[in-house]
N, C-alpha and C positions, 0 to 999 in steps of 0.2 A: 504494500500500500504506500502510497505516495502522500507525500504531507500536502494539504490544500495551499494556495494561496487565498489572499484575503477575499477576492472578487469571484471564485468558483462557489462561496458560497454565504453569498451576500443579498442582503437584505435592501433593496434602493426606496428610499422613500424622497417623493416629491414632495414639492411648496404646497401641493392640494393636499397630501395626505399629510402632513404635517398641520396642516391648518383644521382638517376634519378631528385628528387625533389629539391634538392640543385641544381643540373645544368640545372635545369627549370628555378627556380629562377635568376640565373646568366643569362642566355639569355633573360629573363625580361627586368633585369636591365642593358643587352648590349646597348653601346649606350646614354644611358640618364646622365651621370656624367658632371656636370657642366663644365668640360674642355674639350670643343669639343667632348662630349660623356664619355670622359672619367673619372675615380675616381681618386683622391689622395690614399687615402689608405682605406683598408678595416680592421674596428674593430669588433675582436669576442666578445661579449658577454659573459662571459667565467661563467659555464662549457660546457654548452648544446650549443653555437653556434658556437664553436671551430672547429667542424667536418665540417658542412654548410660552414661557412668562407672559411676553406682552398681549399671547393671546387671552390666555388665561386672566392677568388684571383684566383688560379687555369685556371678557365673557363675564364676567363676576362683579365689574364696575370698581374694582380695588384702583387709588389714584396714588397710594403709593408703594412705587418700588423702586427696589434696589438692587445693587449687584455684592455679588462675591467672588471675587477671583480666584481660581484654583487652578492650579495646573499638575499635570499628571501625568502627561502626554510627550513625546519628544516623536511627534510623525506618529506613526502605526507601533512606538516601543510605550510600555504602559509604564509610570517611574513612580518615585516615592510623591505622593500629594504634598502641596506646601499651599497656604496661602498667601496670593501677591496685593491682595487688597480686601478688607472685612468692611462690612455695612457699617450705615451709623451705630454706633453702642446705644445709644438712648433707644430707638425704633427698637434694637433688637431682644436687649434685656437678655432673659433666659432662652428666647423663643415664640415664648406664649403667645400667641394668633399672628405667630408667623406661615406664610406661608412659602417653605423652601423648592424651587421647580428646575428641575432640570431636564435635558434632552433623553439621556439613559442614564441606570444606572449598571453600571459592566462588574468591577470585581469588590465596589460596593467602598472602595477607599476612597474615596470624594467624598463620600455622603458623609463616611464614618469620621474624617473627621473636621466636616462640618457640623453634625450631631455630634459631636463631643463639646464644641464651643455654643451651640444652640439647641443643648439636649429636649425642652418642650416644643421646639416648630414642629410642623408637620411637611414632610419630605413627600414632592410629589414629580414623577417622570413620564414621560410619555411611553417610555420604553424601559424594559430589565428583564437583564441574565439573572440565571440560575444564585450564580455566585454572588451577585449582588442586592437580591430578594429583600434580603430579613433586613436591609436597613431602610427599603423607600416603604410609603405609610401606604401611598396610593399610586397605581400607576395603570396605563391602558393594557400595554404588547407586552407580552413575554415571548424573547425567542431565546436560540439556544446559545449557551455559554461559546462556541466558536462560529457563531455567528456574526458576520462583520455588517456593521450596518454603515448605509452610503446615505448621510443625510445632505439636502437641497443643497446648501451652502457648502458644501465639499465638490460639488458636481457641475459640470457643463456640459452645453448640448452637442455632441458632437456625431460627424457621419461615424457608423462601424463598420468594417469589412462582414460580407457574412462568412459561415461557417463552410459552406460548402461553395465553391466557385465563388466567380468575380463579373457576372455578365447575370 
């Protein structure tokens, strides 16, 4: 058996499915915000949960949010999480009617330790693997742990050769 690469077994999500699944997601989480249903504010995850977020505020009518910078990433190599930029401290407090959104959750070390500095928010993704489950509160897609997902903003439209001939 041969090792896959990323794209043999890849998950492509468009601007449309991203926009249907993000406001999946926000009708989820209608309703359940510790203040009579509702959130204090909603934090992206920033780069990938920026798009999801603004839907989300959006769909729910939340006006304010905020970012978190985390990085993780170095291309397709997954690294140790670090934060390069945290919310306001006042807004964020413990958590409490926050709401945290991001793109996916993968091996769950984002979240984890974001949930470690805002143990009461509630952690919401459009998407999560296997391995990163037990840390998102709410999320739509489950695919599988080597599952490579190709979100809109990673992607452009391009001609493809087909598989078989060239005519």
């Amino acid at each position: 058996m041969t090792d896959r690469l990323p794209h043999e077994k890849g998950f492509h999500v468009s601007w449309d499915q991203m926009h249907r699944d993000a406001r999946a997601l926000a009708w989820r989480l209608d309703g359940h915000g510790p203040d009579d249903g509702a959130w204090k504010a909603v934090v992206a995850i920033t780069r990938g949960g920026m798009a999801p977020a603004m839907i989300v505020s959006r769909e729910l009518d939340i006006r304010t949010v905020d970012t978190i910078s985390v990085k993780s990433y170095d291309h397709q190599n997954q690294s140790a999480a670090k934060v390069l930029k945290s919310p306001d401290k006042q807004l964020m407090g413990d958590g409490t009617g926050i709401l945290v959104v991001d793109d996916l959750v993968d091996s769950g070390r984002t979240l984890e330790l974001v949930r470690d500095a805002y143990p009461n928010a509630h952690f919401a993704t459009v998407y999560a693997k296997p391995k990163g489950r037990p840390m998102v509160d709410t999320f739509i897609t489950e695919v599988s742990q080597d599952t490579w997902i190709f979100f809109p903003w990673d992607m452009a439209l391009q001609y493809v050769e087909p598989y078989r001939g060239t005519d």
